[in-house]
C-alpha positions as CSV (number, residue, x, y, z in Angstrom):
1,X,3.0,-15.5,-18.1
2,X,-0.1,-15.2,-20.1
3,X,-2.6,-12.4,-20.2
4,X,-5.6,-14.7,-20.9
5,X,-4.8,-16.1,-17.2
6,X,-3.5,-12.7,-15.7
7,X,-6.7,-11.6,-15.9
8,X,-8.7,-13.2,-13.7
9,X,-12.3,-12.2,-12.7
10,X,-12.6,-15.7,-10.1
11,X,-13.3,-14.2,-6.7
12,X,-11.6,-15.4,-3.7
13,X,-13.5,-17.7,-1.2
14,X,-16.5,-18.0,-3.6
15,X,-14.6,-20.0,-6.5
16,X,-17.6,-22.3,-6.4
17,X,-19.9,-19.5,-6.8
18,X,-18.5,-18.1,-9.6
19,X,-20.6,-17.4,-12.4
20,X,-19.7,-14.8,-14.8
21,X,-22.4,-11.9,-14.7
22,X,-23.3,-9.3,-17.6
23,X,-24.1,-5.9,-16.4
24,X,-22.9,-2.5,-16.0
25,X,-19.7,-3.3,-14.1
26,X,-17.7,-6.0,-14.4
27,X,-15.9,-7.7,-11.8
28,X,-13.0,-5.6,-11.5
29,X,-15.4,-2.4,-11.3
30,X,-17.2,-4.4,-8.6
31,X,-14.0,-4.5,-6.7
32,X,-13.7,-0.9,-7.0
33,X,-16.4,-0.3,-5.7
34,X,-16.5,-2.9,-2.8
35,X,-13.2,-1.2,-1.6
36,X,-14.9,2.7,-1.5
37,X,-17.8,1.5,0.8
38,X,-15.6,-0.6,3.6
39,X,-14.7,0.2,6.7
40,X,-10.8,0.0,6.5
41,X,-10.7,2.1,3.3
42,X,-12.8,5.0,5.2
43,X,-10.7,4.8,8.2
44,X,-7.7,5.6,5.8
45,X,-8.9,9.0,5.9
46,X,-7.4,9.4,9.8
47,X,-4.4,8.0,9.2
48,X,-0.8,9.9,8.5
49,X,0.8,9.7,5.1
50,X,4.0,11.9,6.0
51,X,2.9,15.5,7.5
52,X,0.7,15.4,10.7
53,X,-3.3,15.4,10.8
54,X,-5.2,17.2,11.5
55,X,-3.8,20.8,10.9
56,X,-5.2,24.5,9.7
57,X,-3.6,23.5,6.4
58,X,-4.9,20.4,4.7
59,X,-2.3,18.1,3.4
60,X,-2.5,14.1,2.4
61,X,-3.8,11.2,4.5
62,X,-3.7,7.7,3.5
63,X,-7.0,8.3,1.8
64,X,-6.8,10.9,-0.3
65,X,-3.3,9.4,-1.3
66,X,-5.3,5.8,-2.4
67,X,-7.7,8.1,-4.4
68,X,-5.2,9.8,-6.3
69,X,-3.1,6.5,-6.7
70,X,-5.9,4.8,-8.2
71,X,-6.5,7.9,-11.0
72,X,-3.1,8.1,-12.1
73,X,-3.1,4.0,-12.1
74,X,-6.4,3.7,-14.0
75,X,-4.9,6.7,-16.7
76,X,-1.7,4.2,-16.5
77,X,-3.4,1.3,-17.4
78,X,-5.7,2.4,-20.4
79,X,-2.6,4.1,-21.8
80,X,-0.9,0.4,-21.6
81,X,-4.2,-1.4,-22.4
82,X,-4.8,0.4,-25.7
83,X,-1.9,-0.4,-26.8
84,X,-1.5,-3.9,-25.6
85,X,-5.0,-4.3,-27.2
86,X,-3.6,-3.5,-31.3
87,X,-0.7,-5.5,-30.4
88,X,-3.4,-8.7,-29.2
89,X,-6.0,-7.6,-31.5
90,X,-6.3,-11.1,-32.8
91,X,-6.5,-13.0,-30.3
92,X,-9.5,-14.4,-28.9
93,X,-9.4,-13.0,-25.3
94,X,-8.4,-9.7,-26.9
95,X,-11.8,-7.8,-25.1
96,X,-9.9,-9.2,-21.4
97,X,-7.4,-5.9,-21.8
98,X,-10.2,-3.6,-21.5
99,X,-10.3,-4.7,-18.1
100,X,-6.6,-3.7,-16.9
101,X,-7.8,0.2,-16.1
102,X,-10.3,-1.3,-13.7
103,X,-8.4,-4.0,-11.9
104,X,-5.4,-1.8,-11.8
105,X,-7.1,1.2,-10.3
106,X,-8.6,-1.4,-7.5
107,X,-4.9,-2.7,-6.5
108,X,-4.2,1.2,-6.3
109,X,-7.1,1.7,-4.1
110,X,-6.4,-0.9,-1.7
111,X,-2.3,-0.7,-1.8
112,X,-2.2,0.7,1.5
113,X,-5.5,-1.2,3.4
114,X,-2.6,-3.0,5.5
115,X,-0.7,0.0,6.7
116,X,-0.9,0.8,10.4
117,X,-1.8,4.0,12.1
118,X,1.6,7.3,12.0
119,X,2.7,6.5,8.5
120,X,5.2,4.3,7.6
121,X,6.7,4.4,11.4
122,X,3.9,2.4,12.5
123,X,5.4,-0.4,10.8
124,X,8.5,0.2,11.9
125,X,7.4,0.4,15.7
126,X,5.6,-3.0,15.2
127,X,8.8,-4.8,14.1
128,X,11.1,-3.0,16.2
129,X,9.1,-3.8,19.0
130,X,9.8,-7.4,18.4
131,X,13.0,-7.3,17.4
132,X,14.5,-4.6,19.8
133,X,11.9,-3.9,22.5
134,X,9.3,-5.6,24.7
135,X,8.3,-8.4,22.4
136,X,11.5,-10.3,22.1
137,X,10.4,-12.5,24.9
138,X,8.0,-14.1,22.6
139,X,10.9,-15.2,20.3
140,X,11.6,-18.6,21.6
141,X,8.2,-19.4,21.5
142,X,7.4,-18.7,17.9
143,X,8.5,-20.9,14.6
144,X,11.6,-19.2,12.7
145,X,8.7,-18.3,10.0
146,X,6.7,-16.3,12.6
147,X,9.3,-14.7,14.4
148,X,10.1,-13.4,10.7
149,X,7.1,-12.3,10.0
150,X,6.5,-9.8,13.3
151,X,10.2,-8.6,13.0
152,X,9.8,-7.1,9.6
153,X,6.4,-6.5,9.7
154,X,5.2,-5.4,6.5
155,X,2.1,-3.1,5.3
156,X,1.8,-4.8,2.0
157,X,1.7,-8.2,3.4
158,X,-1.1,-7.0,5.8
159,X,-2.9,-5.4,3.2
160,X,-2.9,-9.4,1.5
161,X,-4.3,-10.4,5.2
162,X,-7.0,-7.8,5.5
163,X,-8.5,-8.5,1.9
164,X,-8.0,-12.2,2.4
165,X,-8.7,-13.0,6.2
166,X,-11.7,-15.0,7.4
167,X,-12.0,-13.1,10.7
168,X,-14.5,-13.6,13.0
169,X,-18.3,-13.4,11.9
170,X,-17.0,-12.5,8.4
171,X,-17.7,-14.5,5.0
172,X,-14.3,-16.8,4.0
173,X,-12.6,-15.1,1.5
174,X,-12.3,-11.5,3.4
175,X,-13.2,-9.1,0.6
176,X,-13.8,-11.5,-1.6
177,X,-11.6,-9.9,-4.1
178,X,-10.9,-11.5,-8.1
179,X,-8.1,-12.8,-8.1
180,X,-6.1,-10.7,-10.5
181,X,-6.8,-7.6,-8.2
182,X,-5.3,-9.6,-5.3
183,X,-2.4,-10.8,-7.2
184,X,-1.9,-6.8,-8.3
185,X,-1.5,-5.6,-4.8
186,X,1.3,-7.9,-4.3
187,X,4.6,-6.3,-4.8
188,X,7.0,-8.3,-3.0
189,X,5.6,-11.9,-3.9
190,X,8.1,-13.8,-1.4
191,X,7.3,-14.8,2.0
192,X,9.4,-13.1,5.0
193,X,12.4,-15.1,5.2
194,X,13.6,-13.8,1.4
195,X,13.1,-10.0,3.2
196,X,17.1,-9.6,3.8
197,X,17.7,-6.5,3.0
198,X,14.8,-4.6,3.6
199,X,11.8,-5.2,5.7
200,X,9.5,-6.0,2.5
201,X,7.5,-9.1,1.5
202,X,4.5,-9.7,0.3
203,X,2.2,-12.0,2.8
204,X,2.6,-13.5,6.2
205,X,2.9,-17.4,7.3
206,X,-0.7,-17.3,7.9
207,X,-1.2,-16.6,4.3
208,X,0.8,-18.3,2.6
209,X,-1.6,-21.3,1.1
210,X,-3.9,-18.2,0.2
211,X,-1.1,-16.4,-1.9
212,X,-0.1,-19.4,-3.6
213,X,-3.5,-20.4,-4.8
214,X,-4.2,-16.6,-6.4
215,X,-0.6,-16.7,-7.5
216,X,-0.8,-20.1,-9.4
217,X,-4.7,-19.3,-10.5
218,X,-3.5,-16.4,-12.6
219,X,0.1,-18.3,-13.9
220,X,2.3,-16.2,-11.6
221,X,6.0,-17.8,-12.5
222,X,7.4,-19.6,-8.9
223,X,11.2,-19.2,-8.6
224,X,12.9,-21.5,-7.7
225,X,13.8,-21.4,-3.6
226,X,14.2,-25.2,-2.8
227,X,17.1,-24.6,-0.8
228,X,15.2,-22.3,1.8
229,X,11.9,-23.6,1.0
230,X,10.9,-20.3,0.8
231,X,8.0,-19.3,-1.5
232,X,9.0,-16.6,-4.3
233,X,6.9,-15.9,-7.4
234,X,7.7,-13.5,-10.1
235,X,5.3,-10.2,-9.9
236,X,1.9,-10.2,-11.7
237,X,2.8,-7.9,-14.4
238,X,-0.1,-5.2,-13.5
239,X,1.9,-4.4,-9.8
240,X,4.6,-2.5,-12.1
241,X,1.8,0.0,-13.0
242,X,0.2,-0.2,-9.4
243,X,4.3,0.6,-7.7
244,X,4.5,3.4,-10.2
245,X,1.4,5.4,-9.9
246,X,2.0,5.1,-5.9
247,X,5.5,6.1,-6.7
248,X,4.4,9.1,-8.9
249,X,1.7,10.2,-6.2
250,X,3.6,10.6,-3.2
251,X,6.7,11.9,-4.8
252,X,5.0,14.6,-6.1
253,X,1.9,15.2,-4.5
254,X,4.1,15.3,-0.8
255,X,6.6,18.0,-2.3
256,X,2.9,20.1,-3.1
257,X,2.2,19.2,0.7
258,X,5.6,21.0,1.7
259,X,5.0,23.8,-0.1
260,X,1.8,24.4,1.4
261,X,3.3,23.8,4.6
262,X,6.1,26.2,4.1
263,X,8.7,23.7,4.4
264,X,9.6,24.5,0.7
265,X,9.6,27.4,-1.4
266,X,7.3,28.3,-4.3
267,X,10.7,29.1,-6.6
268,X,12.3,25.6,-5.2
269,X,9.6,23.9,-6.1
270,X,9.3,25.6,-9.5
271,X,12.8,24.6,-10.1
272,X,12.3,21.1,-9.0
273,X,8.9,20.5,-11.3
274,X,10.6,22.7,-14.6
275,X,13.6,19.8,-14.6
276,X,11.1,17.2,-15.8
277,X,10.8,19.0,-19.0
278,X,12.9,20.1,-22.1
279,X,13.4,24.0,-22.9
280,X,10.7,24.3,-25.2
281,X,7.9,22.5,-22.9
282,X,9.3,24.5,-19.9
283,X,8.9,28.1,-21.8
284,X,5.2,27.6,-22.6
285,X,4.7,26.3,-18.9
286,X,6.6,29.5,-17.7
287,X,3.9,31.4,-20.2
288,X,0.8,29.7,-18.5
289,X,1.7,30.3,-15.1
290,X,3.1,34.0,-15.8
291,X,-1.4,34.5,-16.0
292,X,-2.0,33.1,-12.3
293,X,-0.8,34.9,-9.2
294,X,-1.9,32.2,-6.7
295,X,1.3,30.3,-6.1
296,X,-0.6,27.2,-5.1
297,X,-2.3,27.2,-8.1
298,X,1.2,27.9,-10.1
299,X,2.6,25.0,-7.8
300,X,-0.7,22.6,-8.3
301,X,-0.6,23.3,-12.2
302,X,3.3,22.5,-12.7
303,X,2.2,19.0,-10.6
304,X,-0.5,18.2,-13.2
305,X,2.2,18.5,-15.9
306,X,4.7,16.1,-14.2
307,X,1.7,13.5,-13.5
308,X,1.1,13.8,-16.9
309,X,4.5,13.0,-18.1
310,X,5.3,10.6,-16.2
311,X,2.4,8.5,-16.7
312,X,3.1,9.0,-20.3
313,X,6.4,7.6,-20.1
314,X,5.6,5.0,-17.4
315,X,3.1,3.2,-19.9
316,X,5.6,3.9,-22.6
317,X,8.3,1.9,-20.3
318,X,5.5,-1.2,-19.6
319,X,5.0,-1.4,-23.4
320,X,8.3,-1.7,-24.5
321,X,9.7,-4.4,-21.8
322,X,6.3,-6.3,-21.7
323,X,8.2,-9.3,-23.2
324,X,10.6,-9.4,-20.1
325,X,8.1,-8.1,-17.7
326,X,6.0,-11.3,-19.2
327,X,8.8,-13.2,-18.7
328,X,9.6,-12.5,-14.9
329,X,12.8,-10.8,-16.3
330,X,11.9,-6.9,-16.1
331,X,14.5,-5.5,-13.3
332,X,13.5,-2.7,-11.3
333,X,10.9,0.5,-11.6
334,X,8.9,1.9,-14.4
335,X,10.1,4.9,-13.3
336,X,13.9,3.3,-13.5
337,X,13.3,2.8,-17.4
338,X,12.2,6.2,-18.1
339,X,14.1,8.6,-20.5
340,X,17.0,10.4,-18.6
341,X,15.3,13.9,-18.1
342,X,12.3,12.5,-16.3
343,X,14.6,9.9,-14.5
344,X,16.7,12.5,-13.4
345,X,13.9,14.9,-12.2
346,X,12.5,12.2,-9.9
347,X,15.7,11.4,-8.8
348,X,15.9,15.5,-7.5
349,X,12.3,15.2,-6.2
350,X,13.6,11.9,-4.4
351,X,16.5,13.9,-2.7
352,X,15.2,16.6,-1.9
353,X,12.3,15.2,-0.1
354,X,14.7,12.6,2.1
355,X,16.6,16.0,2.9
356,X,14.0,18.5,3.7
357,X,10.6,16.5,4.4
358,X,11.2,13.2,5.8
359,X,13.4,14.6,8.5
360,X,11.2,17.5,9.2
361,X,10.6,18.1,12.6
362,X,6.6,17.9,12.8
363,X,7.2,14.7,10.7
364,X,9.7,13.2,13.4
365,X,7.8,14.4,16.4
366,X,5.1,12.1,14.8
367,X,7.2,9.0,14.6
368,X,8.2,9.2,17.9
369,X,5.0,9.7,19.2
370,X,3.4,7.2,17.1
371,X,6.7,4.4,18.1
372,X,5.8,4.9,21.9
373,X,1.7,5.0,21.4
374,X,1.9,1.5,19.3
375,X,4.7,-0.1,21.7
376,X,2.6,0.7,24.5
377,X,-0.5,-0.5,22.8
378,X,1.4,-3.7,21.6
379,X,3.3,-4.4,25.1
380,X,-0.2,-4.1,27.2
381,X,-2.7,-6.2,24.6
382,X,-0.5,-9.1,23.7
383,X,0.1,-9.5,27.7
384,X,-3.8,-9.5,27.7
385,X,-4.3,-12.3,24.9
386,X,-1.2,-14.1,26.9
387,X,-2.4,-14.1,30.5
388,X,-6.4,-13.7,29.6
389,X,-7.5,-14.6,33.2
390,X,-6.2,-12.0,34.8
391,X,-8.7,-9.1,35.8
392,X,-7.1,-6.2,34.1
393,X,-6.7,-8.5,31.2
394,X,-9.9,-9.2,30.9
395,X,-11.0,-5.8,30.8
396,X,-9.1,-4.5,28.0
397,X,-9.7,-7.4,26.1
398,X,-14.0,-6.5,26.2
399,X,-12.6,-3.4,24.4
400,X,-11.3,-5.7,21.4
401,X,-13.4,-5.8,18.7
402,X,-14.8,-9.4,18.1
403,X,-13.7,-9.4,14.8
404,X,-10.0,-10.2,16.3
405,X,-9.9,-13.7,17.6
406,X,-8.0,-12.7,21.0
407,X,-8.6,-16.3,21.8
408,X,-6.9,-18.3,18.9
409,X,-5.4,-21.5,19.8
410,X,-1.5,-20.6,18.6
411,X,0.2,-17.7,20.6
412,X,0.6,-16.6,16.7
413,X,-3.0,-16.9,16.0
414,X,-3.3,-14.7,19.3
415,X,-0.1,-12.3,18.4
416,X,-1.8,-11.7,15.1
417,X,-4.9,-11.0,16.6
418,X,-3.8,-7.5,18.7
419,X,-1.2,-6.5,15.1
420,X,-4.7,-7.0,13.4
421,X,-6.4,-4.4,15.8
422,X,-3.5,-2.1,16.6
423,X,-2.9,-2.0,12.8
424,X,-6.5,-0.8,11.8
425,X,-6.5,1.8,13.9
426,X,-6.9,5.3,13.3
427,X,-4.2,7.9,14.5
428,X,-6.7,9.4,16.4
429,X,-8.5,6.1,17.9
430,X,-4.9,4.9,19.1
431,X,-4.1,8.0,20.4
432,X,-7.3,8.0,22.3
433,X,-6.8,4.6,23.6
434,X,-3.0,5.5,24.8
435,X,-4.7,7.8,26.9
436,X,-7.1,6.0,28.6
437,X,-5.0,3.2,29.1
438,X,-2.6,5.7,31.2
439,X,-5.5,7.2,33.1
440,X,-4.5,10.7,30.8
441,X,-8.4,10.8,29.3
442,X,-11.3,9.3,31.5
443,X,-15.3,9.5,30.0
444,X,-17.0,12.2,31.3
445,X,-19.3,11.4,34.6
């Protein structure tokens, strides 16, 4: 792959509009921008990133998660850029790795557009509602491809969808987006059916002609797949910076969330931050925090310095396996390249939080609560789009946005329609609608 087509600012839907403009912002800041004033970005701010919302203590939402993302991305990327630009300094697109920062910190900020309301168990209760519940009469009616697709439903691959989605009333194109930010968002660039081991791809049947034309625009690498006919491409190189600033971010930022929560300690988490850091670095951090009493601020300091360090080391990582990341040959993480101390720190932040937060009991009361709302939403809208005429049917479908086109010609088109609304909805709107679909919450008379 080649940086001169890597970065692309052609947007999607208007290629025959496009006409580069000079200004203030360029493209990529454009895009930036375009995703802080939508809709689905601000409705991030209601939706659960691990611990429960609202509460008397304020911890991450999807939001506020995207936002952070998208700094330590940018700081990333113009770490990597600067020196990608010495290294390119003769060539004649050389100015296009100025640009990196920007597009990067726009993939960060819509990496989670796609995700469904409850954290990542919303996804899981859309696909296991296919595969294991109510919706696994709709199996023999679907193509192999779409069955796929709702069984291992995927917040990434929706995230492709909403940015790229003509729905109803809306310009083609969705957002609109250039093409290298699309491309950067992307970080399982295989359709469903390569999804074996793990419920992650990177776009849905639907999109599939829409993937391949970004992918082949900016000279994504196709893999070979002619015995499943699946489509596979190699990752647009800027999604390794994206996948390790979200990495970074919610590693860190939810063990600050437990201790504020209580669920950790101020010395565990002390102990946990210190191992990212030789003896020398970790005696003058001691000596800093030894003048502030407050342990959040003690806690909130010691998480600056860990950012820090591992976005250092991150853009360190990129720069020394460009060639095979260039080459489609880079295996695994950033963060799985880094030297061994800050490798093996993560790897402590990673247990701890799989054996103390993830399993907390707030955090699993959510997930079930969130599995029955969005089965119960999914179970009574898709009968609706299925048996429109009836009068109940009817009803709830007036409530459906028009944007969703409830009355698509393909039981897919229709299927899609319902994960499209379901899945942009706020914890709080779905929660609301559960209610007054059971006759628990009626408008006031």
């Amino acid at each position: 792959m080649h940086w001169d087509r890597l970065i692309c600012d052609k947007r999607f839907g208007l290629e025959n509009y496009h006409d580069p403009r000079q200004g203030s912002r360029s493209d990529f800041q454009r895009d930036y921008d375009r995703l802080v004033f939508s809709s689905p970005f601000r409705r991030l701010q209601n939706k659960t990133q691990v611990f429960p919302l609202p509460g008397s203590i304020f911890v991450h939402n999807r939001l506020t998660h995207s936002i952070e993302v998208a700094c330590v991305g940018r700081s990333m990327a113009r770490e990597t850029s600067r020196a990608l630009s010495v290294k390119y300094a003769t060539e004649p697109w050389a100015d296009k790795l100025l640009d990196i920062g920007d597009i990067v910190a726009a993939a960060c900020l819509a990496h989670d557009l796609g995700n469904p309301p409850f954290g990542h168990s919303g996804e899981k209760a859309i696909s296991t509602f296919f595969s294991e519940g109510a919706g696994l009469i709709l199996k023999d009616q679907l193509t192999p491809e779409q069955w796929t697709d709702l069984t291992r439903f995927e917040g990434n691959a929706n995230a492709f969808r909403v940015l790229t989605h003509q729905f109803n009333g809306r310009r083609p194109g969705g957002f609109a987006m250039t093409y290298s930010t699309l491309a950067s968002i992307v970080k399982y660039p295989y359709s469903s059916q390569m999804a074996v081991k793990a419920n992650k791809f990177g776009f849905f049947t639907s999109e599939t002609d829409d993937f391949i034309k970004v992918a082949d625009e900016v000279g994504l690498i196709r893999r070979n797949e002619a015995d499943t006919g699946a489509v596979s491409y190699c990752r647009h190189p800027l999604v390794y910076l994206v996948e390790a600033a979200d990495d970074i971010c919610y590693e860190i930022m939810d063990i600050e969330d437990a201790h504020k929560l209580r669920i950790l300690t101020t010395a565990e988490v002390i102990d946990l931050f210190l191992g990212f850091f030789n003896e020398q670095r970790q005696e003058h951090i001691r000596r800093i925090m030894s003048g502030v009493d407050d342990p959040n601020e003690k806690i909130g300091y010691l998480r600056s310095c860990v950012i820090g360090t591992l976005v250092n080391r991150c853009a360190e990582a990129f720069i020394a396996n460009e060639e095979a990341i260039l080459a489609g040959e880079f295996s695994g993480t950033l963060l799985d390249h880094v030297p061994q101390l800050e490798r093996e720190g993560y790897a402590r932040c990673n247990e701890m939080s799989w054996a103390r937060l993830y399993r907390a009991s707030d955090v699993v009361e959510i997930e079930l609560a969130g599995n029955r709302i969005i089965s119960f939403l999914l179970e009574k809208l898709i009968h609706a789009v299925r048996f429109p005429h009836l009068n109940y049917s009817q009803l709830l479908l007036s409530k459906v946005p028009q944007q969703y086109d409830v009355s698509a010609s393909s039981l897919f088109g229709k299927v899609q329609a319902v994960i499209d609304h379901i899945s942009a909805m706020t914890d709080v709107y779905a929660l609301d609608l559960y209610r007054k679909l059971n006759g628990m919450s009626l408008p006031a008379v």
